[in-house]
C-alpha positions as CSV (number, residue, x, y, z in Angstrom):
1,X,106.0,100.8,83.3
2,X,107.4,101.2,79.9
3,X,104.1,102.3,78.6
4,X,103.8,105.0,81.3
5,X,107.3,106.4,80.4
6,X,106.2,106.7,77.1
7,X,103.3,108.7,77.4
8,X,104.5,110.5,81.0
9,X,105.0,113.5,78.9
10,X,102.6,113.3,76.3
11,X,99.5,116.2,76.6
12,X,96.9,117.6,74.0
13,X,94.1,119.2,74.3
14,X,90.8,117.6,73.2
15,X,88.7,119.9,70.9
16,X,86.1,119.7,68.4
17,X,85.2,123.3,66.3
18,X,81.7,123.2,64.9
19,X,80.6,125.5,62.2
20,X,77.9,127.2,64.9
21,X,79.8,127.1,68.1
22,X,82.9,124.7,70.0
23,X,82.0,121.7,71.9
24,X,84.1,119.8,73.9
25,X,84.9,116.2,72.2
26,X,84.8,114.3,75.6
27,X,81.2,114.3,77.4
28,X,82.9,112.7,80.7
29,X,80.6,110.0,80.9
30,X,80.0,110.4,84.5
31,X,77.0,112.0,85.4
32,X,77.0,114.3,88.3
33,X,74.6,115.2,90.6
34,X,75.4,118.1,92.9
35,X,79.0,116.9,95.1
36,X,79.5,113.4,93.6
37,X,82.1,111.0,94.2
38,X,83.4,108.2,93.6
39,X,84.9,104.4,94.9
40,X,87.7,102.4,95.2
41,X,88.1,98.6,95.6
42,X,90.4,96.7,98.5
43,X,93.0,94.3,99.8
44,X,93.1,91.5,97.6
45,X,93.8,90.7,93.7
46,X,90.3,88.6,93.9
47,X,91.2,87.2,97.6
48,X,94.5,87.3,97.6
49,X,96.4,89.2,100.1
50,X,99.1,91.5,99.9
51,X,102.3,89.2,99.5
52,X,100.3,86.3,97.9
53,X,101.4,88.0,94.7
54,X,104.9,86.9,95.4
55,X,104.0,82.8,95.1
56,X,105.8,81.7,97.7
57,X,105.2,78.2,96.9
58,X,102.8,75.3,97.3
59,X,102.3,74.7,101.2
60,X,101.0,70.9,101.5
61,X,100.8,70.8,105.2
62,X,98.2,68.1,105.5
63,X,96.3,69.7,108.0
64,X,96.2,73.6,106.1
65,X,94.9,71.2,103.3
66,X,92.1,70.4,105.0
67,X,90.7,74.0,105.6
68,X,89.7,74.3,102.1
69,X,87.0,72.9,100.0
70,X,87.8,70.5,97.3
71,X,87.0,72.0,93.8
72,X,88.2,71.0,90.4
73,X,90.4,72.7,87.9
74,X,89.6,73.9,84.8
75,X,91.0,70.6,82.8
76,X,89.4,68.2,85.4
77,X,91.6,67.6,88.1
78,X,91.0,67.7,91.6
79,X,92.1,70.5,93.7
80,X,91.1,72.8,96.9
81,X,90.3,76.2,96.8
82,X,93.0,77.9,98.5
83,X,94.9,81.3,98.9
84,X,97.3,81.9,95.8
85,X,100.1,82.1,98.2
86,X,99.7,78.6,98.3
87,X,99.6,77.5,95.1
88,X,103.0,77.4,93.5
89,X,101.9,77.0,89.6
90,X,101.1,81.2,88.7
91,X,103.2,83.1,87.2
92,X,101.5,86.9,87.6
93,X,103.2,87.8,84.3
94,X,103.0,84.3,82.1
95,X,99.7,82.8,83.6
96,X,97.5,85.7,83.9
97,X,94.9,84.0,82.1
98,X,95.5,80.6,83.7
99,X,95.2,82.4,87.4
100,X,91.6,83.8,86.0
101,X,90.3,80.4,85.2
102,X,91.3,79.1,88.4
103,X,89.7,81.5,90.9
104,X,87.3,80.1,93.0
105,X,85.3,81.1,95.9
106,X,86.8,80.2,99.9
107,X,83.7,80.3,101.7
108,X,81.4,82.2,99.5
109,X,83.6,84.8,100.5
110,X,87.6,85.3,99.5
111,X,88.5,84.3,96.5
112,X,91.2,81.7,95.7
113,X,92.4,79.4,93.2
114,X,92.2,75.8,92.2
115,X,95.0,74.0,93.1
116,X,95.6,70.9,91.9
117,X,96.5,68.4,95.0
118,X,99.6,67.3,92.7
119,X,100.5,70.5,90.6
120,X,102.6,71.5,87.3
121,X,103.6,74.5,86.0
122,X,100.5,75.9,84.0
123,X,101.4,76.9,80.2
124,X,99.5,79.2,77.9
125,X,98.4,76.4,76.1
126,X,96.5,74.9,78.3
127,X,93.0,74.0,77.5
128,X,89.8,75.2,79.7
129,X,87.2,73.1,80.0
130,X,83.4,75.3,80.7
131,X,82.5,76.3,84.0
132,X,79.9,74.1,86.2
133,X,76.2,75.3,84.9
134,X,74.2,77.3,87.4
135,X,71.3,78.7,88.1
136,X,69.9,81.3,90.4
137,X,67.6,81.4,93.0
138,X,65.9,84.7,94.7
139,X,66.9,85.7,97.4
140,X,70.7,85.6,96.7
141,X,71.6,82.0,97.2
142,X,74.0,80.1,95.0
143,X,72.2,76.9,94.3
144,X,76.0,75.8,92.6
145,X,78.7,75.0,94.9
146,X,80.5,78.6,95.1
147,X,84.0,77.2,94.7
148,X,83.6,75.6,91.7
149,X,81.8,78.6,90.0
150,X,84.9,80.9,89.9
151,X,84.8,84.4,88.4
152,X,82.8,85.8,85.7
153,X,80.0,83.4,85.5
154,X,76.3,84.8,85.2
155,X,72.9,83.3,86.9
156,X,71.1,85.6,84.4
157,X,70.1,84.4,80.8
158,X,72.1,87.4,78.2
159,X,70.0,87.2,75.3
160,X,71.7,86.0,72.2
161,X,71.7,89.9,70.3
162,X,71.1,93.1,71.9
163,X,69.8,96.0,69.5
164,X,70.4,99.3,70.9
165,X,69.9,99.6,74.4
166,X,67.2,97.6,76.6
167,X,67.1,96.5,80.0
168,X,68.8,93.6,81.7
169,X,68.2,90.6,83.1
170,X,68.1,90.7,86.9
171,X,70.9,88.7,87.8
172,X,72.5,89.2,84.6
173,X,75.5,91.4,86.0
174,X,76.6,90.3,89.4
175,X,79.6,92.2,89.5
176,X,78.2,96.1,88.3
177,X,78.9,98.1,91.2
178,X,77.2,101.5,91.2
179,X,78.7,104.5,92.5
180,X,76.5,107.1,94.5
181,X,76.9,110.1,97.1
182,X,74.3,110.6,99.9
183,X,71.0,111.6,98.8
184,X,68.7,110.7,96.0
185,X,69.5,106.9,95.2
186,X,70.9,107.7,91.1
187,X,74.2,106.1,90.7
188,X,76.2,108.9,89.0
189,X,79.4,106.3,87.6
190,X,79.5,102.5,87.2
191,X,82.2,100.2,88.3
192,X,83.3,96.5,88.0
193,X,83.8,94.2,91.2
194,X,86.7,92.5,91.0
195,X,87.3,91.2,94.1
196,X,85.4,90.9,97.7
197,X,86.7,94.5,98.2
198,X,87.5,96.3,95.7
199,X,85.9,97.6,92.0
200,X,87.7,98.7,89.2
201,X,86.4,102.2,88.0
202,X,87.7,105.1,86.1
203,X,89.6,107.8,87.2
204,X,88.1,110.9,85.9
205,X,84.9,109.6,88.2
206,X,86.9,110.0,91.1
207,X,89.1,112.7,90.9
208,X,88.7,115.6,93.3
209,X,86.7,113.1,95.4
210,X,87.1,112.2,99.0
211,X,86.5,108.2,100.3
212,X,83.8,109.2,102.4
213,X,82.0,111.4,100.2
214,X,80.6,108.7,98.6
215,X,79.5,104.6,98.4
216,X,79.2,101.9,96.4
217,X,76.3,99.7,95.9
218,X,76.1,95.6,94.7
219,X,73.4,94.1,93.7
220,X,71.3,96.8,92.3
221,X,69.3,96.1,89.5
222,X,65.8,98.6,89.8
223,X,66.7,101.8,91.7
224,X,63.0,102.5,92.1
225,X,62.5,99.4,94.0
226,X,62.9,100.1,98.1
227,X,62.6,97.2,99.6
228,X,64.3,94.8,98.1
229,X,67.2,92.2,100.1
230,X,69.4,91.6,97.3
231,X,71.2,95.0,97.1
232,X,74.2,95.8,99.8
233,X,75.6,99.5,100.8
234,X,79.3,100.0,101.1
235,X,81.2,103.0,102.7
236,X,84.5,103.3,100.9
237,X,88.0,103.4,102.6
238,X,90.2,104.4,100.0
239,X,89.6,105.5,96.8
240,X,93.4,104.8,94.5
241,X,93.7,106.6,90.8
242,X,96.7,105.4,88.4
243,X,99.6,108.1,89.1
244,X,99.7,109.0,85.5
245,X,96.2,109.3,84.7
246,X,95.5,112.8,82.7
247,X,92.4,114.1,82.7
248,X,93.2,116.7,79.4
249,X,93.9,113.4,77.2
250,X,92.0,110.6,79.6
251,X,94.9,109.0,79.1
252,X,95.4,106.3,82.2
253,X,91.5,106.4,83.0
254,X,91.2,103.8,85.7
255,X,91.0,103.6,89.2
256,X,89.9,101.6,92.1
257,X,88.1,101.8,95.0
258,X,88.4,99.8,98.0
259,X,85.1,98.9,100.3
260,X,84.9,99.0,103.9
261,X,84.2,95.4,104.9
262,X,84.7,92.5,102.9
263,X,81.5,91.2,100.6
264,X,79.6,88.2,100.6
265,X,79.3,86.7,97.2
266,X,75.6,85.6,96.2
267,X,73.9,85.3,93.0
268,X,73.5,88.6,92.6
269,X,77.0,90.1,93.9
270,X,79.5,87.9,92.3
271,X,83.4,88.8,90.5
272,X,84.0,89.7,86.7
273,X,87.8,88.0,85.6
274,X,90.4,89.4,84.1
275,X,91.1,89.0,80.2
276,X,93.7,87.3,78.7
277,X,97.1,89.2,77.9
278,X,97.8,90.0,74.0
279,X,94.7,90.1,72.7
280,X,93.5,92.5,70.4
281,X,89.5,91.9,70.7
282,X,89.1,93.5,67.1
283,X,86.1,92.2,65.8
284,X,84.4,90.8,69.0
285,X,80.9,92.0,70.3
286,X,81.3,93.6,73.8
287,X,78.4,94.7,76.1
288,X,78.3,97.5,78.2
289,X,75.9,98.2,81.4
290,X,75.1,100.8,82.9
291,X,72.4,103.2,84.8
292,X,73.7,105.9,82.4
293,X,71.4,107.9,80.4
294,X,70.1,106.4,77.0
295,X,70.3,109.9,74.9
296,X,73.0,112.5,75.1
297,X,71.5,115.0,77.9
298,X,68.7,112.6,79.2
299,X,67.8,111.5,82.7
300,X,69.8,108.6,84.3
301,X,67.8,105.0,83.8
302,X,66.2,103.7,87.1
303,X,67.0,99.9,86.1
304,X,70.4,98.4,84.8
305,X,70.1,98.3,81.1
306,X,72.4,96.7,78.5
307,X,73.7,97.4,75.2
308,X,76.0,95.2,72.8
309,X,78.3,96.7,70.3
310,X,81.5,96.0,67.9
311,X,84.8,96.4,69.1
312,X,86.7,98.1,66.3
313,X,90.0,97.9,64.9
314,X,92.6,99.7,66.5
315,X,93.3,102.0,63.5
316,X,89.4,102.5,62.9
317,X,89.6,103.7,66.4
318,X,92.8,106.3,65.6
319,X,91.2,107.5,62.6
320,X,87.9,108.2,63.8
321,X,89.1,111.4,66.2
322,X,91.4,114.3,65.3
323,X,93.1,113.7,68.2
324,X,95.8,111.2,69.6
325,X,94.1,107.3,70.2
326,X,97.1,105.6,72.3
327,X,97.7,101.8,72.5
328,X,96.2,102.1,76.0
329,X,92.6,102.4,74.6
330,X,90.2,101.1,72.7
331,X,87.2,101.9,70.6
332,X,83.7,100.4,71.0
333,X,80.3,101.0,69.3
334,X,78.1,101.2,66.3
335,X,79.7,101.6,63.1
336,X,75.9,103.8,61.8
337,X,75.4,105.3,65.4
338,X,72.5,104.3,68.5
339,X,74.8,101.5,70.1
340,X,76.7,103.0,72.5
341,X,77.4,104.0,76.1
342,X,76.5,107.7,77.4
343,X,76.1,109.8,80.5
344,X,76.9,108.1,83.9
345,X,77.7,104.8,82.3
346,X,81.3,105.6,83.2
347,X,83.3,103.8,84.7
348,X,81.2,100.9,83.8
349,X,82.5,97.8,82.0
350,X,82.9,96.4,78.6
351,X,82.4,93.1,78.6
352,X,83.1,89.9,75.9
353,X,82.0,86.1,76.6
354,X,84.9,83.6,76.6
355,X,84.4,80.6,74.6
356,X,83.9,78.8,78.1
357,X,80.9,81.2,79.0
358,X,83.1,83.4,81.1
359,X,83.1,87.3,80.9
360,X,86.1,89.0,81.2
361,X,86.2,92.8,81.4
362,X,87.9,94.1,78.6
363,X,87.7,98.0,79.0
364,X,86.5,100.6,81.2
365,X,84.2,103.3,79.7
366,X,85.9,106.2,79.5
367,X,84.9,109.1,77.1
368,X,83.5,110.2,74.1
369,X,81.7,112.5,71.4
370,X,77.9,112.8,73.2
371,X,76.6,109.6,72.4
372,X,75.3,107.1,69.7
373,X,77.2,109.1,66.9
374,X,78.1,107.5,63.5
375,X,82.0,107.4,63.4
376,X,82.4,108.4,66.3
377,X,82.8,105.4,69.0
378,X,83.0,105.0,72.7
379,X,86.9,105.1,73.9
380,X,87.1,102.7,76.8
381,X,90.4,102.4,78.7
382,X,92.4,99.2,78.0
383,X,92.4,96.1,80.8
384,X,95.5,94.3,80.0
385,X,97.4,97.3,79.3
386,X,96.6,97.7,83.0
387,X,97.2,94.2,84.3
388,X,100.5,94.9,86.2
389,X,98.7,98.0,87.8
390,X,95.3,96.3,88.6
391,X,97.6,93.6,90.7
392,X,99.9,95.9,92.1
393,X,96.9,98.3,93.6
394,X,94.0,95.7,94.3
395,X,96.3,94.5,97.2
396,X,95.8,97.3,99.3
C-alpha cells in the first residue's frame, strides 16, 4: 500500500519528439482488432478460497485427512494436498516463496499445498529439492501424478538459447492464456494462468472493456489449427484492474480476469507460480510468449512463439527513457535491439527458470518504444511489487 501512496499522485506525460514528426513512446502492446476486450481471472489465489488467506490453522480431523491425496513436500516429507486453510505453516507475507513451492494439484483441478502430516513453521531458508520429472502425452493427460507436479512445471522441452524470436514448443507454455473478442480467432493480448480461474493480465488491455465482451482461451498453441481437443474457451465473469493503475504513465499495469467455470488442468493447461519476494532478477535471461506480432506494425503470429532476452539493471532501465522508470517496473530485452516483445504480446508473461526447473512469472509486458530497438527495452510491470495485490484480488 505504501508504494501506491507514493506514486497516487505522481502523472507525466510520455513523449518522444523526432526530428521529422512526434511519436508516441508507448506502442500499447495490445493489439486491437475492431471492439476488443479483455479477461480477468477468479476465486482462488491458485485454489484457495476466499478466507483460506487468513490460515486458520492446521485441521487434522483424521477423516478430512483422508480426502486428499498424499504428495510430498519439496524437502521430502510426506504430506496431502490440501486447501491452504488447512495447512497452518504459510505466512502470506514471510513464506510467499515457500507457499509457491508447495502448491499442488486436488484433483487435477483446485490447487492446494503440501502439507506435511507433522508440520513446522517454513523459514526462508529452506532448501527445495526439484520437482518430480514429467512428460506429456497428447491428448492432454498428465502421465505424472498431478499433485506432486505443482505450479510452473513444463511438459515441453525450452531449448537451451533462444535467438530472436521462433516458435514454441507445443506444450511448452501451459499457462499462456490468450485473450480474444468474438469473431476472427487472433488473440489481441496475452495473459498468465495463475490459478483454475483466474489469469493475470495487464490493465491497459482491459480498460474500457466489458466481461462479456470478450474470452479467454487455454491451451492454444496454432490458431490456424480447427480441430484440435487440447484448447478450452472461457467466458469471463469479471474482469478486476488495480485501482491505481494510470494509463498516461502505465504505472500499476496489471489486472486480472476471472473465468466462468473452474479449469481442468492437463498437460497443456497447467499454473505459472509466483516469484520469490526481494529479488532483483538483474542479470537473469527471461522469456516472453506471445501471439504478438514479430515486427513493429506486422500481422499477429498464428502459432505461440518465444523469445529470450536479458533482464537489465534497474538503473539501465531508468536511464534508457527520458521519462520516469518507477521501482514497480522493470526493463527486459536486447541490449543491440531484435529480442524483444511487440504488438499484442501484452499482457503476456516474462518468465525465468528456478534453479529447481520451476518458472515463475516475473513481469507482465507492459509498454514500449515500437519494438526490437537498441537501448530501448521492453518495460514489463513488476510481480512482487504486486504480490499483496495478486492475493488480495485472485480470491474473488
Amino acid at each position: 500500500d505504501m508504494i501506491w501512496r507514493n506514486y497516487r499522485w505522481t502523472l507525466f506525460f510520455i513523449y518522444l519528439i523526432s526530428i521529422v514528426h512526434c511519436v508516441p513512446l508507448t506502442d500499447g502492446r495490445a493489439q486491437f482488432t475492431g471492439n476488443s476486450i479483455l479477461n480477468f481471472p477468479d476465486d482462488t489465489f491458485n485454489g484457495t478460497q476466499q478466507g483460506d488467506i487468513q490460515l486458520p490453522g492446521l485441521l487434522d480431523t483424521f477423516s478430512l485427512l483422508q480426502r486428499y491425496q498424499v504428495c510430498n513436500t519439496p524437502d521430502g516429507k510426506k504430506g496431502r494436498c490440501m486447501r491452504i486453510k488447512h495447512c497452518s505453516v504459510f505466512d502470506t507475507q514471510q513464506n510467499i516463496g515457500q507457499l509457491m513451492e508447495h502448491l499442488c494439484v486436488i484433483e487435477q483441478a483446485t490447487i492446494g499445498v503440501c502439507c506435511a502430516e507433522h508440520v513446522t513453521r517454513l523459514s526462508f531458508g529452506d532448501t527445495l529439492d526439484p520437482p518430480p520429472s514429467i512428460s506429456g502425452t497428447s491428448g492432454g493427460k498428465i502421465v505424472n501424478r498431478p499433485e506432486e507436479r505443482g505450479c510452473g512445471v513444463s511438459t515441453g522441452q525450452f531449448p537451451s538459447k533462444i535467438i530472436g524470436g521462433q516458435p514454441s514448443h507445443p506444450a511448452e507454455w501451459p499457462w499462456m492464456a490468450a485473450l480474444l473478442t468474438p469473431g476472427p480467432s487472433k488473440a489481441f493480448a496475452g495473459g498468465s494462468l495463475i490459478t483454475d480461474r483466474h489469469v493475470l493480465t495487464a490493465a491497459h488491455c482491459t480498460t474500457n472493456l466489458k466481461p462479456e465482451e470478450l474470452f479467454v482461451r487455454l491451451g492454444e498453441y496454432d490458431f490456424t489449427i480447427h480441430d484440435e481437443t487440447r484448447a478450452k474457451d472461457f467466458r469471463v465473469s469479471e474482469i478486476r484492474e488495480h485501482s491505481e493503475y494510470d494509463p498516461i504513465t502505465y504505472e500499476n499495469d496489471i489486472a486480472i480476469v476471472k473465468l466462468d467455470r473452474p479449469t481442468v488442468f492437463n498437460t497443456y493447461i497447467w499454473p505459472i507460480c509466483m516469484p520469490p519476494i526481494g529479488e532483483t532478477w538483474e542479470g537473469y535471461s527471461g522469456v516472453v510468449a506471445g501471439w504478438g506480432t514479430q515486427f513493429f506494425g506486422g500481422p499477429l503470429s498464428n502459432v505461440l512463439m518465444e523469445v529470450s532476452m536479458p533482464i537489465w539493471k534497474q538503473q539501465e532501465c531508468i536511464d534508457a527513457f527520458a521519462d520516469r522508470i518507477v521501482s514497480s517496473v522493470m526493463c527486459a530485452g536486447g541490449y543491440d535491439g531484435g529480442q524483444d516483445s511487440c504488438q499484442g504480446d501484452s499482457g503476456a508473461p516474462l518468465m525465468v527458470m528456478l534453479p529447481n526447473k520451476r518458472w515463475v512469472i516475473v513481469g507482465i509486458v507492459s509498454w514500449g518504444v515500437q519494438c526490437g530497438k537498441a537501448q530501448r527495452p521492453g518495460v514489463y510491470t513488476r510481480i512482487d511489487s504486486h504480490i499483496d495485490w495478486i492475493i488480495e484480488n485472485a480470491v474473488f
